[in-house]
N, C-alpha and C positions, 0 to 999 in steps of 0.2 A: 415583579410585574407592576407596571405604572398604573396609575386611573385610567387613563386613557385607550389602555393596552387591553385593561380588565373591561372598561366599557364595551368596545370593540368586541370582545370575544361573548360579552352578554347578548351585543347586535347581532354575531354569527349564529349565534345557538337560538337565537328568537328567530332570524332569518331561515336557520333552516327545519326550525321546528313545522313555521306556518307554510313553508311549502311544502313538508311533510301529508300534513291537514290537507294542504291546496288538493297534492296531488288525486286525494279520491273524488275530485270533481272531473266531468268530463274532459276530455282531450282538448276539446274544440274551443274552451275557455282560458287555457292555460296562457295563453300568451298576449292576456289580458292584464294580469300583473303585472306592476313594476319591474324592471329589467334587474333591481337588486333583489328580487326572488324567484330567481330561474327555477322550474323545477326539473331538475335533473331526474336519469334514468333511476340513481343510487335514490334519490328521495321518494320518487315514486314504488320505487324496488322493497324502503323499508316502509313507504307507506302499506305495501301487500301485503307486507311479512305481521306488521302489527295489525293491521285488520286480521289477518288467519289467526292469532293468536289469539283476538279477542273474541271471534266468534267459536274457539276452541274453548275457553276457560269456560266462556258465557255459557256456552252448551252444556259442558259438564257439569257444573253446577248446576243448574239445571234439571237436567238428566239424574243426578242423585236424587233431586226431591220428585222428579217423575215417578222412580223405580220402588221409590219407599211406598208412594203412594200406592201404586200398583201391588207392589209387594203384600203392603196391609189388605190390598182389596184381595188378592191371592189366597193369603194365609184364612182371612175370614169365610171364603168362598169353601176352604177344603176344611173347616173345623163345622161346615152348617152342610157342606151337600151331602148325598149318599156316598157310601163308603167308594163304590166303583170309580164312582168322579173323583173323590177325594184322592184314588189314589193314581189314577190316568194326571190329573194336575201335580201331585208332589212328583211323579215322573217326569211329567214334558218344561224341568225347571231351565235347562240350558236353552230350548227353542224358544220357552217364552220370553228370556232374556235378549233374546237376539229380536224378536217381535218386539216387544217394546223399545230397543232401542230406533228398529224402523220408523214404530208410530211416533217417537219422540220426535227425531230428525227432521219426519216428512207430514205429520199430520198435528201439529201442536204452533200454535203464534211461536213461541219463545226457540222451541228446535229446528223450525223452521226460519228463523232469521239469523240464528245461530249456524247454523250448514249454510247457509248464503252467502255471510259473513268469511266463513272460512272456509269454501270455494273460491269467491271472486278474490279473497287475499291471495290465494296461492296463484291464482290465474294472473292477476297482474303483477305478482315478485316473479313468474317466469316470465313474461311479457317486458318487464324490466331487464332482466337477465339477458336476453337475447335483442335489449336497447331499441325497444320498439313499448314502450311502456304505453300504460293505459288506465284512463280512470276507472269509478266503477261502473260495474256494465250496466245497470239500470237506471241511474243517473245520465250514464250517456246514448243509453235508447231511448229516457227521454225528453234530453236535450234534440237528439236528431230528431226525434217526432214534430219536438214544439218548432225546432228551427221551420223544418219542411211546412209544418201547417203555415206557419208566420210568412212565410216565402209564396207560398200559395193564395191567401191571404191578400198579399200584396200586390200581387199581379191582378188578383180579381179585383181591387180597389180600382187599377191604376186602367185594367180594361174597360169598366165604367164611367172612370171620369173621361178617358178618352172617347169611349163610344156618346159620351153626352156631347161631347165637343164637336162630333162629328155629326151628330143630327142625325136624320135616315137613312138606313144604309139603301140607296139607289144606286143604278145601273151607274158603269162610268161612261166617265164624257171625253170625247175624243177631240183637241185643237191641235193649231200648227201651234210650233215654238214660238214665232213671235206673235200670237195673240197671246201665249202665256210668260210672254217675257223673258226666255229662252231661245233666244234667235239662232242657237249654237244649233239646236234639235229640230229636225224636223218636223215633230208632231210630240204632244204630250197628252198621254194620259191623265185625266184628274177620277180617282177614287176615295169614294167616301169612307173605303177599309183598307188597312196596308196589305199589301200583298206578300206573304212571308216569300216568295221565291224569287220576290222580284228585286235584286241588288243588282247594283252597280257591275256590267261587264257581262251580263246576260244576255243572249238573244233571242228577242223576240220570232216567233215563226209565224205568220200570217200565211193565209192565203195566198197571196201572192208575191212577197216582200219577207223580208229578213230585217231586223232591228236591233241597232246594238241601245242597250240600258242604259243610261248614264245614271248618275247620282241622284236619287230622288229628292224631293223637296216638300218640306210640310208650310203649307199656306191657309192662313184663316183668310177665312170666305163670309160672305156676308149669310150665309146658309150653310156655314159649319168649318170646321178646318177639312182639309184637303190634304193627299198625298199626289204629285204631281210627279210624273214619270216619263222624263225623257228620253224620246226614241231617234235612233239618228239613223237614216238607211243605210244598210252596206251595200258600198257598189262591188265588192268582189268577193268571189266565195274564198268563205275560210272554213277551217277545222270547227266546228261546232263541240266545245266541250258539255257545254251546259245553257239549251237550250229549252225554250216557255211555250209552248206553242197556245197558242190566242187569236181570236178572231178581232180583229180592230173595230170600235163603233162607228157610225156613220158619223162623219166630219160635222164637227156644231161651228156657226158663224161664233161663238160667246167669246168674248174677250177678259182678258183678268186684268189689264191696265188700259 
């Protein structure tokens, strides 16, 4: 084997060491690394297998100095109580054995990270197994927690800066097309709040008139930005898939050009 050959195979084994490692990060970051450290189902698979084994040894180790302890606190319990106890305790040695191992598992820092440890390893080597692998499950509840706050977050930022930009929310204002520069439209709507169901291809349903939507248009105004919402009448009845029904404002003389 050449230097080269040797270098090479140090880069594979370091490569697939650290997407080993990688793999116990959530799901949703993996494909953040570099394209030369894919993490595969197989790495993720022995990433679960060495996580269950570590949180196996960890435990039982563990668990030995747990039992001795309990044991000494046992042994001394039945050489100081009355004879009845002493001898109801040197009887119930296999239940107590089984209880302590509970309380270790589930009510102690070190047995309880340990049974975490090697639950979520087995959970994600069959997770890997059936090539649907996964990081670890607390890590990626919460990564999805902070993502979703972050995302929430951001929208509430992004609704303030635009509700600043928009000034007060007032009634809307009703023109024809060409005082707003839209000579194609009939009539446009200007609101000072977007309307979530108002997209392009909708019809408007008035009182007396039917309106097809066109593309809306955001316009700074000298008194905020604006969403302008072009209506064009229909002269012939159609299929109404997805219809708005709204009362049109009384026609304002205001011009925007």
């Amino acid at each position: 084997m050449g230097v080269r050959d040797a270098w090479a195979w140090v880069v594979d084994a370091f490569t697939w060491g650290f997407a080993v490692v990688a793999a116990v990060l959530p799901r949703r970051i993996w494909s953040r690394f570099h394209a030369d450290v894919p993490i595969t189902p197989a790495a993720a698979g022995l990433s679960g297998v060495l996580t269950m084994f570590v949180g196996f040894f960890l435990g039982l180790s563990g668990f030995y100095e747990y039992v001795g302890r309990a044991a000494d606190a046992r042994n001394t319990f039945i050489l100081t109580a009355p004879i009845d106890k002493a001898e109801q305790m040197a009887y119930a040695g296999p239940a107590l054995t089984i209880l302590t191992l509970v309380e270790y598992a589930f009510f102690t820092p070190r047995g309880l990270f340990s049974t975490y440890l090697a639950l979520s390893g087995l959970l994600r080597g069959v997770t890997a197994w059936f090539d649907d692998p996964q990081g670890d499950p607390i890590l990626s509840a919460l990564d999805a927690g902070t993502s979703r706050a972050a995302a929430r977050a951001g929208r509430w930022r992004r609704t303030l800066a635009r509700e600043w930009r928009e000034g007060e929310d007032v009634p809307d204002v009703l023109i024809t097309g060409e005082a707003a520069g839209l000579p194609a439209a009939d009539y446009v709507v200007l609101a000072s709040r977007r309307k979530a169901e108002w997209t392009a291809g909708a019809i408007i349903m008035t009182g007396e008139d039917w309106y097809r939507l066109g593309d809306p248009v955001e316009m700074e105004l000298p008194y905020g930005l604006r969403t302008l919402y072009p209506l064009t009448k229909l002269q012939a009845v159609e299929v109404v898939r997805r219809g708005i029904e709204y009362e049109l404002p009384q026609l304002s003389k205001r011009r925007l050009h």
